[in-house]
N, C-alpha and C positions, 0 to 999 in steps of 0.2 A: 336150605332155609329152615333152622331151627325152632323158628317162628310159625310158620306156614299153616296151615288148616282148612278147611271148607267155613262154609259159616255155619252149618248144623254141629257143629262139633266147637267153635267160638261162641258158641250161644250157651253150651252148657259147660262150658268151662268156666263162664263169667257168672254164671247161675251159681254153681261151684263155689266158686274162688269168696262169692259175697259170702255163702256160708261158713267157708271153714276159717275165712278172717275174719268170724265173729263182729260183723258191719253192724247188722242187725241189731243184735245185745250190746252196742259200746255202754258200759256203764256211764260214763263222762255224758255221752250224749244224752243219756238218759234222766240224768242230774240236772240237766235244761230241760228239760221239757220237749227232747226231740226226737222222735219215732223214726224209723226207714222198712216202706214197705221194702217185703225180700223180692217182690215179684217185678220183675219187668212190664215197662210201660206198653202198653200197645197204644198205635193212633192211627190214625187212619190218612193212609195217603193217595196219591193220585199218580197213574202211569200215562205219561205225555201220549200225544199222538206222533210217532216217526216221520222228520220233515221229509216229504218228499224232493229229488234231488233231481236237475236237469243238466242230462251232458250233450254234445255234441256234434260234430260228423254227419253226415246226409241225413242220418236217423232220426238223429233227435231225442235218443233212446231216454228215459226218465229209473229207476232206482225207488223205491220203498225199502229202508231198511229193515231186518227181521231180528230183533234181538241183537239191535247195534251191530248188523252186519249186510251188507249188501255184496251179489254176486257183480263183477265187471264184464264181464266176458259179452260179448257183443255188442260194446259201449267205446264209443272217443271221449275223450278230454272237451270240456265245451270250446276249451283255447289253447289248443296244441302252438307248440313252436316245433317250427323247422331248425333240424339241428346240422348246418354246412358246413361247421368246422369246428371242430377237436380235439384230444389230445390225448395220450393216455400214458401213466407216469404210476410204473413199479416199483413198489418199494419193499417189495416181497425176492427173496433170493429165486434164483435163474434157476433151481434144481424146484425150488416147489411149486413154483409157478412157470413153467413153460412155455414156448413162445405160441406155442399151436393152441397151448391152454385159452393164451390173450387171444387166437385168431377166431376159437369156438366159441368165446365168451363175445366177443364184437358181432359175429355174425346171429348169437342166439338175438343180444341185445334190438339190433336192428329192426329183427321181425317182428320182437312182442312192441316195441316203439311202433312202428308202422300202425299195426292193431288195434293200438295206443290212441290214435289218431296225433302222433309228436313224431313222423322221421327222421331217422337218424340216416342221414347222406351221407354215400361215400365211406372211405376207409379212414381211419382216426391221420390227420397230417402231421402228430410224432407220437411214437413208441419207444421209450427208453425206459431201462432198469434202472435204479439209484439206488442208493444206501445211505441211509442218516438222517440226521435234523438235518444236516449244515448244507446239502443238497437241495432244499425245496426251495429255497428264495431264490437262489442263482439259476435254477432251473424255471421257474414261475418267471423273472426276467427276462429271461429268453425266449419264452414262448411270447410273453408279451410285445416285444420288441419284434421277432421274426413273422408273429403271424397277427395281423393287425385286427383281422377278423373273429381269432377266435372266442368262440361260446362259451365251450367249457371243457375242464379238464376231470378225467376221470382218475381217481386215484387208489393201486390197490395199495391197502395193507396186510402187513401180516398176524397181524392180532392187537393189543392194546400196546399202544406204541406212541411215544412224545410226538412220532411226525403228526400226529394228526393233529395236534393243539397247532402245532408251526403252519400244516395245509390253512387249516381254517385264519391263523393270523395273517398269515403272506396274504390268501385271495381275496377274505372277505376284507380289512383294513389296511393293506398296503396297497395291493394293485388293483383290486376289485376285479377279480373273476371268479367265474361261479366254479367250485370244485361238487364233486359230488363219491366220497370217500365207499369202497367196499374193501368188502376182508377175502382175505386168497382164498379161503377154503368155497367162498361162494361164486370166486370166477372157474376155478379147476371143475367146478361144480355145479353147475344153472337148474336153478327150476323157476318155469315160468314163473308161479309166484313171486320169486325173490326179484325176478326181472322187472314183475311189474311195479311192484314197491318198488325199486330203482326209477322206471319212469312216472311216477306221482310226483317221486322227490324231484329228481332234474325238471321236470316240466313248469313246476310252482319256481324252481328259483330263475330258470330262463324269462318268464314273464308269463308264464299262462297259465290258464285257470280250470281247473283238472273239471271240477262242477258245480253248480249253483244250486240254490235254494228253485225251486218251481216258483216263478212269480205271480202263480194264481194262490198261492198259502206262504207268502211272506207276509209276514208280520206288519201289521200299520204303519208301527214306528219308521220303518223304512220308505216311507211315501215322503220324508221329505230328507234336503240333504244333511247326515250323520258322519259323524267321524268316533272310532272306536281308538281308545288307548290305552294300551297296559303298561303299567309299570311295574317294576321289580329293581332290588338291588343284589348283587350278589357278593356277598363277603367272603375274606380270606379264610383257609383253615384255623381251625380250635389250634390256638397259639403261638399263629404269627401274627405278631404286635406292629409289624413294620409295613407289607404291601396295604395298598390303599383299596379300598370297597369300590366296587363297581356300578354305578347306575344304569340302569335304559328304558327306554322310553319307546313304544312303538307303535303307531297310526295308521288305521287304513285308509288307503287309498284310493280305492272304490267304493259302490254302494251294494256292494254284492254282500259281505265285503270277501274280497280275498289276496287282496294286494296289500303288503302292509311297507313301509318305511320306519327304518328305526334308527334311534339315535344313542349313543352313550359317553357317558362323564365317567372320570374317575374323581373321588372324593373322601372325604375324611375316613379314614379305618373304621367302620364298623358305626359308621352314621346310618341310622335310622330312615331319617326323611331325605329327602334325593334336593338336594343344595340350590343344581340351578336347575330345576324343573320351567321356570319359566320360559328362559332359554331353548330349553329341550322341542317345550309344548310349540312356542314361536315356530320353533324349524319345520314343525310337523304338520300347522297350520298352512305355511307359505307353500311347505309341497303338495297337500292337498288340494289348494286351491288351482295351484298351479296345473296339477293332474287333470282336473275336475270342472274346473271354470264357477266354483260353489264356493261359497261360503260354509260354512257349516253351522248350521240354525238349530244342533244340539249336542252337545259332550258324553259320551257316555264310557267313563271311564272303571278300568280296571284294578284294582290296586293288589298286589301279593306280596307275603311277606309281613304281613303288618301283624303283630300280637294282639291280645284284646286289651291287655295294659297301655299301648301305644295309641291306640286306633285314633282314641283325640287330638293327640296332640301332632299324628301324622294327618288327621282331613283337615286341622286348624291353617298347618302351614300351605301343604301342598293345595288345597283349594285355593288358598289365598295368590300362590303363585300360577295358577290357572288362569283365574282372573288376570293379574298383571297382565302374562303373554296375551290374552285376546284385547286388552286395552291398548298396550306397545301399538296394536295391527293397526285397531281404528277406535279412534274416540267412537263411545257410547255402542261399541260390539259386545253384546252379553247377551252368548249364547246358554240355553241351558245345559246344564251340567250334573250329570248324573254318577253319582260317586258309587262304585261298589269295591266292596273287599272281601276278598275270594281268602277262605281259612283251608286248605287240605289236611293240615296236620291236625286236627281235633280228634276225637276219641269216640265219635260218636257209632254206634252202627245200630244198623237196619236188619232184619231179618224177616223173610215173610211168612204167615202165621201157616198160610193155605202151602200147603205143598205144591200146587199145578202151579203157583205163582214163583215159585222157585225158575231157575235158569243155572245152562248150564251144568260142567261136571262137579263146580264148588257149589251148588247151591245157592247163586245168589242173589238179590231183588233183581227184578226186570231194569235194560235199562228204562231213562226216562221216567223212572220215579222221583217224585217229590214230594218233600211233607213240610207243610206250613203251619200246622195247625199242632198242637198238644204239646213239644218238645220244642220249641220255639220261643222266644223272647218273646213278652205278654205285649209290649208296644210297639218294639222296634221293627222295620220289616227285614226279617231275614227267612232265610228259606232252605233249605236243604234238597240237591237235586242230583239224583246216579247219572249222571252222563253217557255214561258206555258200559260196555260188556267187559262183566270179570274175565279176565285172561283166566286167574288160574285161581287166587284165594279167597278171602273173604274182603267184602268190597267197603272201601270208606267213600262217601259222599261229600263233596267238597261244600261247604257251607258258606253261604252266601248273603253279607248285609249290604241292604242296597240305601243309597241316601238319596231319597228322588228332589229332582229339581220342583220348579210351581206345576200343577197341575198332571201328575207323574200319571201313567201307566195304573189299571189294576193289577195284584200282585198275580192273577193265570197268567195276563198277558207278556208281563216281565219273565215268568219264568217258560214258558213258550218260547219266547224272543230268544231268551240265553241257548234254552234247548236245542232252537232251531240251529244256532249257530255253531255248534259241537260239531259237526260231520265237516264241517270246512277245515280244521286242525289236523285233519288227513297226514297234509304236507309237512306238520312240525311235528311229529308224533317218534316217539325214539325206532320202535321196528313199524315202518313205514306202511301197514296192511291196510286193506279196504275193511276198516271198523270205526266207531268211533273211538274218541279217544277220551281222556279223566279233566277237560275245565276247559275253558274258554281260549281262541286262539292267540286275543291280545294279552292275556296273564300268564305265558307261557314263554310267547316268543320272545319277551325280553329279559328272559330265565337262559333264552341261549344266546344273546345278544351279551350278556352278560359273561360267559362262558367261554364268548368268545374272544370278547374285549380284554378280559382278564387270563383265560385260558386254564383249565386245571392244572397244568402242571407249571404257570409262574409267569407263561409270558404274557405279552397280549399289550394293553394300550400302557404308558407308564408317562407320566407328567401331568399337563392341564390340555390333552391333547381332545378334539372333540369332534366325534366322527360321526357321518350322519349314513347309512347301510340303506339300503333299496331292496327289501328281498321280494321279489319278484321282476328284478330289470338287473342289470350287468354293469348301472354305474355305481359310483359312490364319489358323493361331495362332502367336501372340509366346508362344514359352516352351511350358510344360503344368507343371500344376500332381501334385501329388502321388497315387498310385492313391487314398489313405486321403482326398482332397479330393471327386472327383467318381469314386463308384462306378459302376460304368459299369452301367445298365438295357437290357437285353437280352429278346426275347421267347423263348418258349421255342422256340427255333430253331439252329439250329448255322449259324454265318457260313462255315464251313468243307465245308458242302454242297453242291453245284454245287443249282437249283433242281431240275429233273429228280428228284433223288434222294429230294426229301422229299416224299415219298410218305405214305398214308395207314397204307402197310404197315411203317413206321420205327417202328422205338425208342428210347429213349436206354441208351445203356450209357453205362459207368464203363470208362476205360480204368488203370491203373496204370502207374506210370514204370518204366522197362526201367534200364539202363546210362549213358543219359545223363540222367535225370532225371526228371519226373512226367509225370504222364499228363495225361487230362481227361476231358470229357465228346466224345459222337459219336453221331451217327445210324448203326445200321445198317438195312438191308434184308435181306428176301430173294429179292429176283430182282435186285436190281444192286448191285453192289460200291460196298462203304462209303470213304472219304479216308481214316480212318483205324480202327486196327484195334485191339482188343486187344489189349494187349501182356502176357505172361504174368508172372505173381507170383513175380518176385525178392526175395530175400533183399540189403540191404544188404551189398556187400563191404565190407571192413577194407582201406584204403588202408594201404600201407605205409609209416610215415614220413620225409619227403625232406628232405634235407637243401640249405642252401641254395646258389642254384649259380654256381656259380664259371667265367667264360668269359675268358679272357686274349683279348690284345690282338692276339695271332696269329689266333687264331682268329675276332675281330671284319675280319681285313683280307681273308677267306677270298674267291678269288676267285669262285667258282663259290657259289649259293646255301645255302649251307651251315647253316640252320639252322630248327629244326621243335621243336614243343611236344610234348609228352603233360601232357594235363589230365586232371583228373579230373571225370570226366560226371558220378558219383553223388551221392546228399545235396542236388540242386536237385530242383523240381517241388512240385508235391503227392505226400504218400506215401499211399494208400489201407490202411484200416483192415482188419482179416481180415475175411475175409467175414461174415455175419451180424451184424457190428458195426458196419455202417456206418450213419450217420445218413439219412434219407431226402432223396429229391432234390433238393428245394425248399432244408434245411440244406445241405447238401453243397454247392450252388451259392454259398450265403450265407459259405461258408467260403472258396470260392474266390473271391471278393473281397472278404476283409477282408484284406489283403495287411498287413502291417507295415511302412511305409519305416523305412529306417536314417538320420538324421542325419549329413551329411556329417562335422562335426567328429566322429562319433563312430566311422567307418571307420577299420578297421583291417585291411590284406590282407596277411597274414603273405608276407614273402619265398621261404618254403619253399612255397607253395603253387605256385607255377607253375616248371620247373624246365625247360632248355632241351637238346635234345639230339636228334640226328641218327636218327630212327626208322629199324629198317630198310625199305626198301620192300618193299609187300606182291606179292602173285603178280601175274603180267602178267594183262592184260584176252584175253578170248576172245571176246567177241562179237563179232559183223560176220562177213564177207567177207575174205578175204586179201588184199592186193595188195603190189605189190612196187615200191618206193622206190627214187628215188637223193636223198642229200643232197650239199650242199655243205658237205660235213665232211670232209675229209683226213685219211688215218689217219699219227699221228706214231709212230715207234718210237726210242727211244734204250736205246744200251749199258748203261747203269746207271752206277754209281760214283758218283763224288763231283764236284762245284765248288766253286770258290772263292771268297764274296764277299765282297767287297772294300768299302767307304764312303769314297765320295769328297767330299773339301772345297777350292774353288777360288777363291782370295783373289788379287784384284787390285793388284797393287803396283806405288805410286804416288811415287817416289822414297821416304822411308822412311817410308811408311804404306801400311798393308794395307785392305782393301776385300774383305768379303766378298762373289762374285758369284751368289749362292742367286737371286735375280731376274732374270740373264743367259736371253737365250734359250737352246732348249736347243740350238738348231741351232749356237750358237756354243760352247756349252761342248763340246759335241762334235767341233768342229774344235781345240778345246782338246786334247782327251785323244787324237784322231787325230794330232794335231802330237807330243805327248809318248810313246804308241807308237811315233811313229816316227822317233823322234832320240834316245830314250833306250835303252842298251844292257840294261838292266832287264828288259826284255821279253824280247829275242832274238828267237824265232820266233812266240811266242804273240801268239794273236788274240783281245783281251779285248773282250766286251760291254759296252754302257755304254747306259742309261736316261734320259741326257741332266740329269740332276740326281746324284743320291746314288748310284744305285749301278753295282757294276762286278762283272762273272764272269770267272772264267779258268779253264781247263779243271785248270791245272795251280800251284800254289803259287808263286807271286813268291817270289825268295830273299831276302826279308829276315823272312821267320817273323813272330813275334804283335808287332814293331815299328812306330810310327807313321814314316812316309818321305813327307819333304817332297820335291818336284821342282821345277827352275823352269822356266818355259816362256816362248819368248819367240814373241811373232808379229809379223809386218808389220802395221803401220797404214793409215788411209787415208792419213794423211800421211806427212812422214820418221821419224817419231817409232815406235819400237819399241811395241809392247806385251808386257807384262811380267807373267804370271802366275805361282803358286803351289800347284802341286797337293797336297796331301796325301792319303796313301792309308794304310790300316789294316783289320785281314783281321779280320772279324766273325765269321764262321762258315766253316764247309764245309755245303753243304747237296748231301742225297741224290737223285739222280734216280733212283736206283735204287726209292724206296718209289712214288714215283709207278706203277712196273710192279705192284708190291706192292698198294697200293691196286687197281689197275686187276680184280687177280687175286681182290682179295678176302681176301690175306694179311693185311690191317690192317686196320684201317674205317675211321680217318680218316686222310684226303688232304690230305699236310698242305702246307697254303698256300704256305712259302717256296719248295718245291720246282716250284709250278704256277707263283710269278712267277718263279723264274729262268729257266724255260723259256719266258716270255711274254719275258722281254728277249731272250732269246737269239733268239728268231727274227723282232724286230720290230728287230733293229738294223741289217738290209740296206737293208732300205724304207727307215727312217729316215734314213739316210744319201744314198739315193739320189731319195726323194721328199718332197714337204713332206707332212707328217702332222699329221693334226686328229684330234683325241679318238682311239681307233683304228682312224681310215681312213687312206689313203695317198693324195696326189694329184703328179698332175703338169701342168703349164701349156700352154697349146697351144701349137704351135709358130709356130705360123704368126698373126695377131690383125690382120686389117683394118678395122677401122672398129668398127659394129657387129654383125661376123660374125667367127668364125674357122672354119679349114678343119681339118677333120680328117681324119690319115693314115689307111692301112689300120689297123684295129684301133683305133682310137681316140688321142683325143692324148698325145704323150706316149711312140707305139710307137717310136720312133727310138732312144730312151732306156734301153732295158731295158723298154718296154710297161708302164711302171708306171701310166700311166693304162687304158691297155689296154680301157676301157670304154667308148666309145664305142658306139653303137648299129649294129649290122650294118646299111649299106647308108647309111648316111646320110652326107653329104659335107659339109653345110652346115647350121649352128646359130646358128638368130637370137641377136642378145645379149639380154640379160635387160631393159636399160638403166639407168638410173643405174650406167655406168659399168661395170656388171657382165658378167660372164663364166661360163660353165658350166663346171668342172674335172671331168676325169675319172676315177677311181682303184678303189681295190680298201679292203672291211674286210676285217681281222684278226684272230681273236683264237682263243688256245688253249683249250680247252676237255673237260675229265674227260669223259669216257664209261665204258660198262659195260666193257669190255674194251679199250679204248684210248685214251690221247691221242687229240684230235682238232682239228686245224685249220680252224678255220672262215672260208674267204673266199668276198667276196659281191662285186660290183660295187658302186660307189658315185658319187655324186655330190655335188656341193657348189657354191655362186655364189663367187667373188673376183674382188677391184677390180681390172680389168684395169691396166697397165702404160700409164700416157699424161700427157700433158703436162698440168698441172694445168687450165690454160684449158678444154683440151676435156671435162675431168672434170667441171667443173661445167656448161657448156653441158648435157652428159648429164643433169645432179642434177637442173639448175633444168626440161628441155624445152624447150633454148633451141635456135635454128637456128645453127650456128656463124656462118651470115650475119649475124647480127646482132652478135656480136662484134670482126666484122672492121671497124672503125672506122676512117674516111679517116683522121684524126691519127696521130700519130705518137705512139705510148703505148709506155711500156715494160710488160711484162709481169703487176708487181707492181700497175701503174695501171689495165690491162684488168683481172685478176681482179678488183679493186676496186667 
C-alpha cells in the first residue's frame, strides 16, 4: 500500500502539499479577488454514545462496545440456528488440504458454534474434493436433489479463485442455498477467532440473528412499523461497453432490523438510476408485510453510488418510482419517505486536535464521531459520521445527505439512529470480526447483491431475468405475486417482538397512525419495554395544495447536493376507528390483510404530489462528548463584485475549411487560449480563466461589449507546417461572487450554482496548467523512472515543479512499479466546496497508476511477463519485426 499512512502524518502531508503547490499565492485567484487561508479548518464535533447491544442464550448477556470493538466470549447469538444438516465441498488440492485437515477443522468448528449458541449437529452428510468452475453446479445439484434437508454448504477454497463467483451464483440465484466460502490456509489452520467470524457469517444467512440493539436505548423512530432500503447499482469494468449494469434493491424485514430481503435487475450499461425501482420497491413491500403482518407507516431509504452532479435527477426519478410501487399496493398508501445518500468516496478527513482523542496504532478520530456543523452545507442537512474503528490507516467518514419526509427527526436524532444501526452489518462486513464496520447495512448489502448477480468475474444474472434473495432464510422466489393472492397466515404473535418480550404478562394493543401514516398491532408488557408504542389519536391534517414544480436546468447542474423532498406522510397506513367502534381483534386483523392492489395500467401519480425543494436544516445534534476537529477544508474569502463569462468556440482551419475542435484535448485547447492571451492586444493586463472547453472568466469586461469576436491563432506544428486556429469568444453573463458571501451569511437561501463554478474554474486553472489532471485531482510524473522503480524527491515526485505531486509518502525513497508497464503518480484533489459560513477548499493527497514513458518493446515484455532476455534475439530484426 503505496498509499498508506497514519493520519498524523496525512495531516502534514496535506499541510505540505498546500504549500509547495503554491495554492495560497495562485496569482489568477488573486486577479479575482480571492484569498485561501493556508490553515486548516478546525470545528468541533461530537463522539456518539456506543449502542448498547443484547444477545442471547440463558444469559442474556448485553455488550458496550469500546472503541468500535466488543469482546464475545461468554455471549450466544440472540437467534442461533440449529445446524442438522451439511455439507462440505473441497476445492483446495488433497495434498494441501488433508482429510484429517477437514476432520480438525469440523470438529474445531462445532465447539466454537456450540459456545456460539448455533450447533452444528453431527458430522457434515458429504465430503468431497473437486476441481474447477465446471464442478460446482453439477455438484450443488446433487446435493440439492439427494439431501432435501440441507442448510448449508461449506466451501473450502484455495485462494482467489473463479469458483467462488460460480459458489455464490449456483447457491444464492439458481438453487438457493446458503454457502459460506473459507480459504485452505484457515481450515489446515483454526484459531478460534477466525472460527467465530465463520459462525457470525453462517448464522445471519441461516435465519438468525447474531444481536440486537438493547430495547431500553432504541431510538424512537422504531416505536412504529419501518422498513429500511438500500440501493445500489453495480457496473461493468472501465471498458466493457457490452455486459449490462446491475441493480439491487434491499429491505429489511424485521424491526430490529436484521433480516433483510433483496432483490435485483439487470439494466441498461452504465445507467445511473435503477429502471424498474418500482417493481423492485413492490417485491419488498409484499414480503414485509408478509413477514410482519405491518404495513409500513415510514420509508427510510438508503441511496449509494449517486455523484453530487447526479443526485437531482436520481431522487427526481427514483422517488417518483417509490411512490408508484406504494400506490400499485393500495390506493391512497403514502408512507413517509426518508431519502438519504451515503458518499464514501469524498475527500474529506478528520483529524483530532487533542492527542488523548486519537485511537488506535493510526491515530485516528474515535469511532462515532460526527460533524454537522462548520464543514457542512449551510442549508441542506447532511452530516458527516466515523462509523468504526480504523483497521489500519487514516480514516475517511462516509458523508451523508438526508431528505427528510413532513415532520422529520432532529438532526442528533437521525444521526444516533444511523449510528445505532452500524454494529448490525457485523454479518456483511468483508473480514467478518466482532467490530464495527464503514456505513450502513442496507447501502452495502446491495453492493453484494450486486456482485453477486453480476459476479466479478462475468457471470451472474444475464437477460431481463428478476430474482428476489432472502438473506437471512434458505429460500428464494422469482417475482411475488400480489398481497390479495396469498394472505399471509400468521399466529397470534407479533414478528416484531424480540422472544424475551412475549411474555405471559403481554397484550395486544391497537396502535393508530401518527404523521407519517397508520399504526398496527403490538405487544406490550409491564415490566419491559414494548418495540413499539402507542401512537396518540390524530386528527387527519389538510395538506395544502401544491403546485406542480418547476426545477430549471441551473439548478439541475448545482454543484454541491442541492436537492431534498418534503412528502407528505399522512393519508397512508391503517386509520383506526374512534374508540368504542372498533371491530374486535380477530376482524380488525382480517382487515388488515385484505389490502386492495391497484392495477398497474390503472396508476395514476399526480405530478403535484411530490414537489422538490431545499428544506431548511434542522437544529444541530447534542448528543455525545465534544471533541475538537481539524479538516482539510481551506477557508476561501473573496472581495465580492462581479465576473465575466465569457463562451468559447475553437475551429480548426484548414486552408478554407473550418473544423470544429470540441474533441481536442483540453491540455491543448489551453495552450490554444494561453497563445491568444498572449499575442493578442485584447487582453492587456488581464488574466482570464479558462476550463479547457467552453468556458472563460475575466475579472474585468473585454472591450468589445455584448459582440461575438473572432480571433486567429496560429501555432507551430510538429512539423514546418503552421497550425491555424480560430477562436471565437461572446460574453454570456456577469455572474456574482458577491451572493456566494450572501448565501454563506444566510442573506439568500439559495446558492446559486454559476457563481460556485466560476469560482471552481478560477482556482483549478493553476494545477491545470502546471499538472496533468484527471477528474479533479492533479498529478505529476516522476522525475526520475528506472526500470521498474522510480525514485522519489523530498516531498514526493514532482516537488522540483512547484510540488504538485507533493504526495509522496513521508520517508519513503523507493516505490515498486505496479507492472504492466505501470507507474504510481502522485498529486493533490481539489475541489470548492459551500459551507455554513464560508467557502471552502477542499484538498486531499492523491494517487493514481499511468503507463510509464518507454520504448514500445519493453512495454509489452512488461504486459505479456516476458524476461527482456528473451526478446533479445541473435538476428537481426528491426523493431516493428521484434514487437511482432
Amino acid at each position: 500500500l503505496v498509499t498508506a499512512r497514519n493520519a498524523p502524518d496525512r495531516e502534514k502531508e496535506i499541510s505540505a502539499l498546500v504549500r509547495r503547490a503554491e495554492i495560497v499565492h495562485d496569482p489568477f485567484a488573486q486577479e479575482f479577488g480571492i484569498s485561501i487561508n493556508s490553515n486548516m479548518t478546525e470545528v468541533k464535533g461530537r463522539v456518539l454514545n456506543a449502542p448498547k447491544l443484547l444477545y442471547g442464550g440463558r444469559t442474556k448477556a448485553t455488550a458496550l462496545p469500546n472503541q468500535g470493538v466488543w469482546d464475545m466470549r461468554g455471549k450466544q447469538f440472540h437467534t442461533g440456528i440449529e445446524v442438522k444438516t451439511w455439507a462440505i465441498a473441497c476445492f483446495a488440492q488433497q495434498n494441501h488440504v488433508k482429510e484429517n485437515d477437514l476432520r480438525n477443522f469440523t470438529g474445531h468448528l462445532q465447539k466454537i458454534s456450540a459456545d456460539a449458541g448455533m450447533p452444528i449437529q453431527g458430522q457434515p452428510c458429504f465430503c468431497k474434493y473437486a476441481v474447477g468452475v465446471d464442478q460446482v453446479e453439477p455438484m450443488f445439484k446433487y446435493l440439492k436433489q439427494n439431501f432435501p434437508g440441507l442448510q448449508l454448504v461449506c466451501v473450502v477454497l484455495p485462494g482467489k479463485t473463479p469458483v467462488y463467483a460460480e459458489v455464490k451464483r449456483v447457491g444464492d440465484t439458481v438453487l438457493g442455498i446458503a454457502t459460506q466460502c473459507v480459504q485452505a490456509k484457515n481450515v489446515t489452520k483454526t484459531t478460534p477467532q477466525t472460527l467465530s467470524n465463520l459462525c457470525l457469517k453462517m448464522n445471519v444467512k441461516l435465519g438468525g440473528v447474531n444481536s440486537i440493539l438493547l430495547p431500553a436505548v432504541r431510538p424512537r423512530i422504531f416505536n412504529e412499523p419501518i422498513i429500511f432500503l438500500g440501493a445500489d447499482i453495480t457496473h461493468p469494468p472501465a471498458g466493457d461497453s457490452r455486459k449490462p449494469s446491475i441493480a439491487g434493491v434491499v429491505g429489511s424485514m424485521d424491526a430490529h432490523p436484521s433480516r433483510y430481503a433483496a432483490t435485483v435487475r439487470v439494466q441498461q450499461h452504465r445507467h445511473e438510476i435503477i429502471s424498474e425501482l418500482t417493481f423492485m420497491v413492490r417485491e419488498l413491500l409484499i414480503q414485509f408485510y408478509r413477514n410482519t403482518r405491518f404495513k409500513p407507516t415510514r420509508i427510510i431509504v438508503y441511496r449509494d453510488g449517486v455523484s453530487e452532479g447526479q443526485f437531482l435527477n436520481v431522487l427526481q426519478s427514483e422517488l417518483r418510482s417509490m411512490r408508484e410501487a406504494c400506490m400499485m399496493l393500495e390506493r391512497g398508501y403514502q408512507p413517509g419517505i426518508t431519502f438519504i445518500a451515503l458518499q464514501k468516496r469524498h475527500h474529506t478527513r478528520l483529524f483530532a486536535v487533542d492527542k488523548k482523542d486519537q485511537v488506535g496504532k493510526a491515530f485516528n478520530i474515535p469511532p462515532g464521531t460526527t460533524v454537522d456543523v462548520g464543514i457542512t452545507h449551510p442549508t441542506e442537512f447532511d452530516f458527516y459520521l466515523c462509523s468504526h474503528a480504523g483497521i489500519q490507516f487514516a480514516k475517511l467518514d462516509p458523508q451523508q445527505h438526508r431528505q427528510p419526509p413532513q415532520a422529520p427527526p432532529q438532526g442528533g436524532q437521525q444521526q444516533q439512529q444511523q449510528y445505532s444501526q452500524h454494529p448490525f452489518q457485523q454479518f456483511i462486513s468483508e473480514a467478518l470480526t466482532v467490530n464495527e464496520s464503514g456505513g450502513m447495512p442496507p447501502a452495502f448489502v446491495p453492493q453484494m447483491t450486486g456482485m453477486i448477480g453480476g459476479g466479478p468475474f462475468g457471470g451472474g444474472i444475464t437477460g431481463g431475468v428478476s430474482s428476489q434473495f432472502s438473506m437471512g432464510s434458505q429460500s428464494m422466489q422469482q417475482g411475488a405475486p400480489p398481497f390479495s393472492q396469498q394472505p399471509p397466515q400468521y399466529p397470534e404473535s407479533s414478528f416484531f417482538m424480540p422472544p424475551h418480550l412475549l411474555s405471559s404478562g403481554s397484550q395486544m394493543v391497537h396502535g393508530s397512525g401518527g404523521v407519517g401514516g397508520g399504526g398496527g398491532s403490538a405487544f406490550t408488557s409491564a415490566t419491559t419495554p414494548m418495540l413499539y408504542e402507542r401512537q396518540p389519536q390524530q386528527q387527519p391534517q389538510q395538506q395544502p395544495q401544491q403546485q406542480p414544480s418547476t426545477i430549471s436546468s441551473q439548478q439541475g447542474q448545482q454543484i454541491a447536493m442541492a436537492a431534498t423532498t418534503e412528502i407528505s406522510g399522512g393519508g397512508g397506513g391503517f386509520q383506526n376507528p374512534p374508540p368504542g367502534q372498533q371491530p374486535p381483534i380477530g376482524q380488525q386483523q382480517q382487515q388488515q390483510r385484505s389490502l386492495v392492489p391497484v392495477q398497474h395500467g390503472q396508476l395514476s401519480l399526480p405530478p403535484s404530489t411530490i414537489q422538490f425543494q431545499c428544506p431548511p436544516r434542522p437544529n444541530h445534534g447534542t448528543e455525545g462528548r465534544p471533541i475538537l476537529l481539524r479538516a482539510n477544508h481551506f477557508k476561501v474569502t473573496n472581495s465580492g463584485g462581479y465576473v465575466h463569462f465569457y463562451a468559447v468556440e475553437i475551429q480548426f482551419v484548414f486552408f478554407y475549411f473550418n473544423f470544429f475542435a470540441d474533441k481536442c484535448p483540453r491540455k491543448v485547447n489551453r495552450e490554444i487560449i494561453n497563445t491568444m492571451v498572449d499575442s493578442c492586444k485584447l487582453f492587456n493586463n488581464f488574466k482570464p480563466v479558462y476550463d479547457g472547453k467552453k468556458n472563460l472568466y475575466t475579472k474585468e469586461a473585454l472591450p468589445f461589449g455584448q459582440e461575438r469576436v473572432e480571433l486567429d491563432v496560429v501555432m507551430p506544428g510538429d512539423s514546418a507546417v503552421d497550425r491555424k486556429f480560430r477562436v471565437a469568444l461572446k460574453l454570456v453573463s456577469r455572474v456574482s461572487l458577491q451572493a456566494l458571501e450572501d448565501a454563506m451569511a444566510g442573506r439568500i437561501r439559495q446558492i446559486p450554482p454559476e457563481s460556485v463554478q466560476a469560482m471552481d474554474v478560477i482556482l483549478r486553472h493553476l494545477p491545470s496548467m502546471k499538472y496533468t489532471p484527471v477528474g479533479r485531482s492533479f498529478f505529476s510524473s516522476p522525475p526520475v523512472a528506472l526500470g521498474a522503480q522510480h525514485i522519489t524527491v523530498s516531498g514526493g515526485p514532482g516537488g522540483g515543479g512547484g510540488g504538485g505531486g507533493g504526495g509522496g509518502p513521508q520517508g519513503v525513497d523507493k516505490l515498486g512499479g505496479l507492472g504492466g508497464g505501470r507507474e504510481v503518480w502522485f498529486g493533490f484533489h481539489q475541489s470548492v466546496r459551500p459551507s455554513q459560513w464560508k467557502m471552502m477548499l477542499n484538498i486531499d493527497v492523491s494517487a493514481t497508476a499511468f503507463y510509464r514513458k518507454m520504448p514500445v518493446i519493453n512495454f509489452m515484455a512488461e504486459v505479456l511477463e516476458l524476461p527482456m532476455q528473451a526478446l533479445n534475439d541473435r538476428r537481426n530484426l528491426s523493431d516493428p519485426q521484434r514487437v511482432k
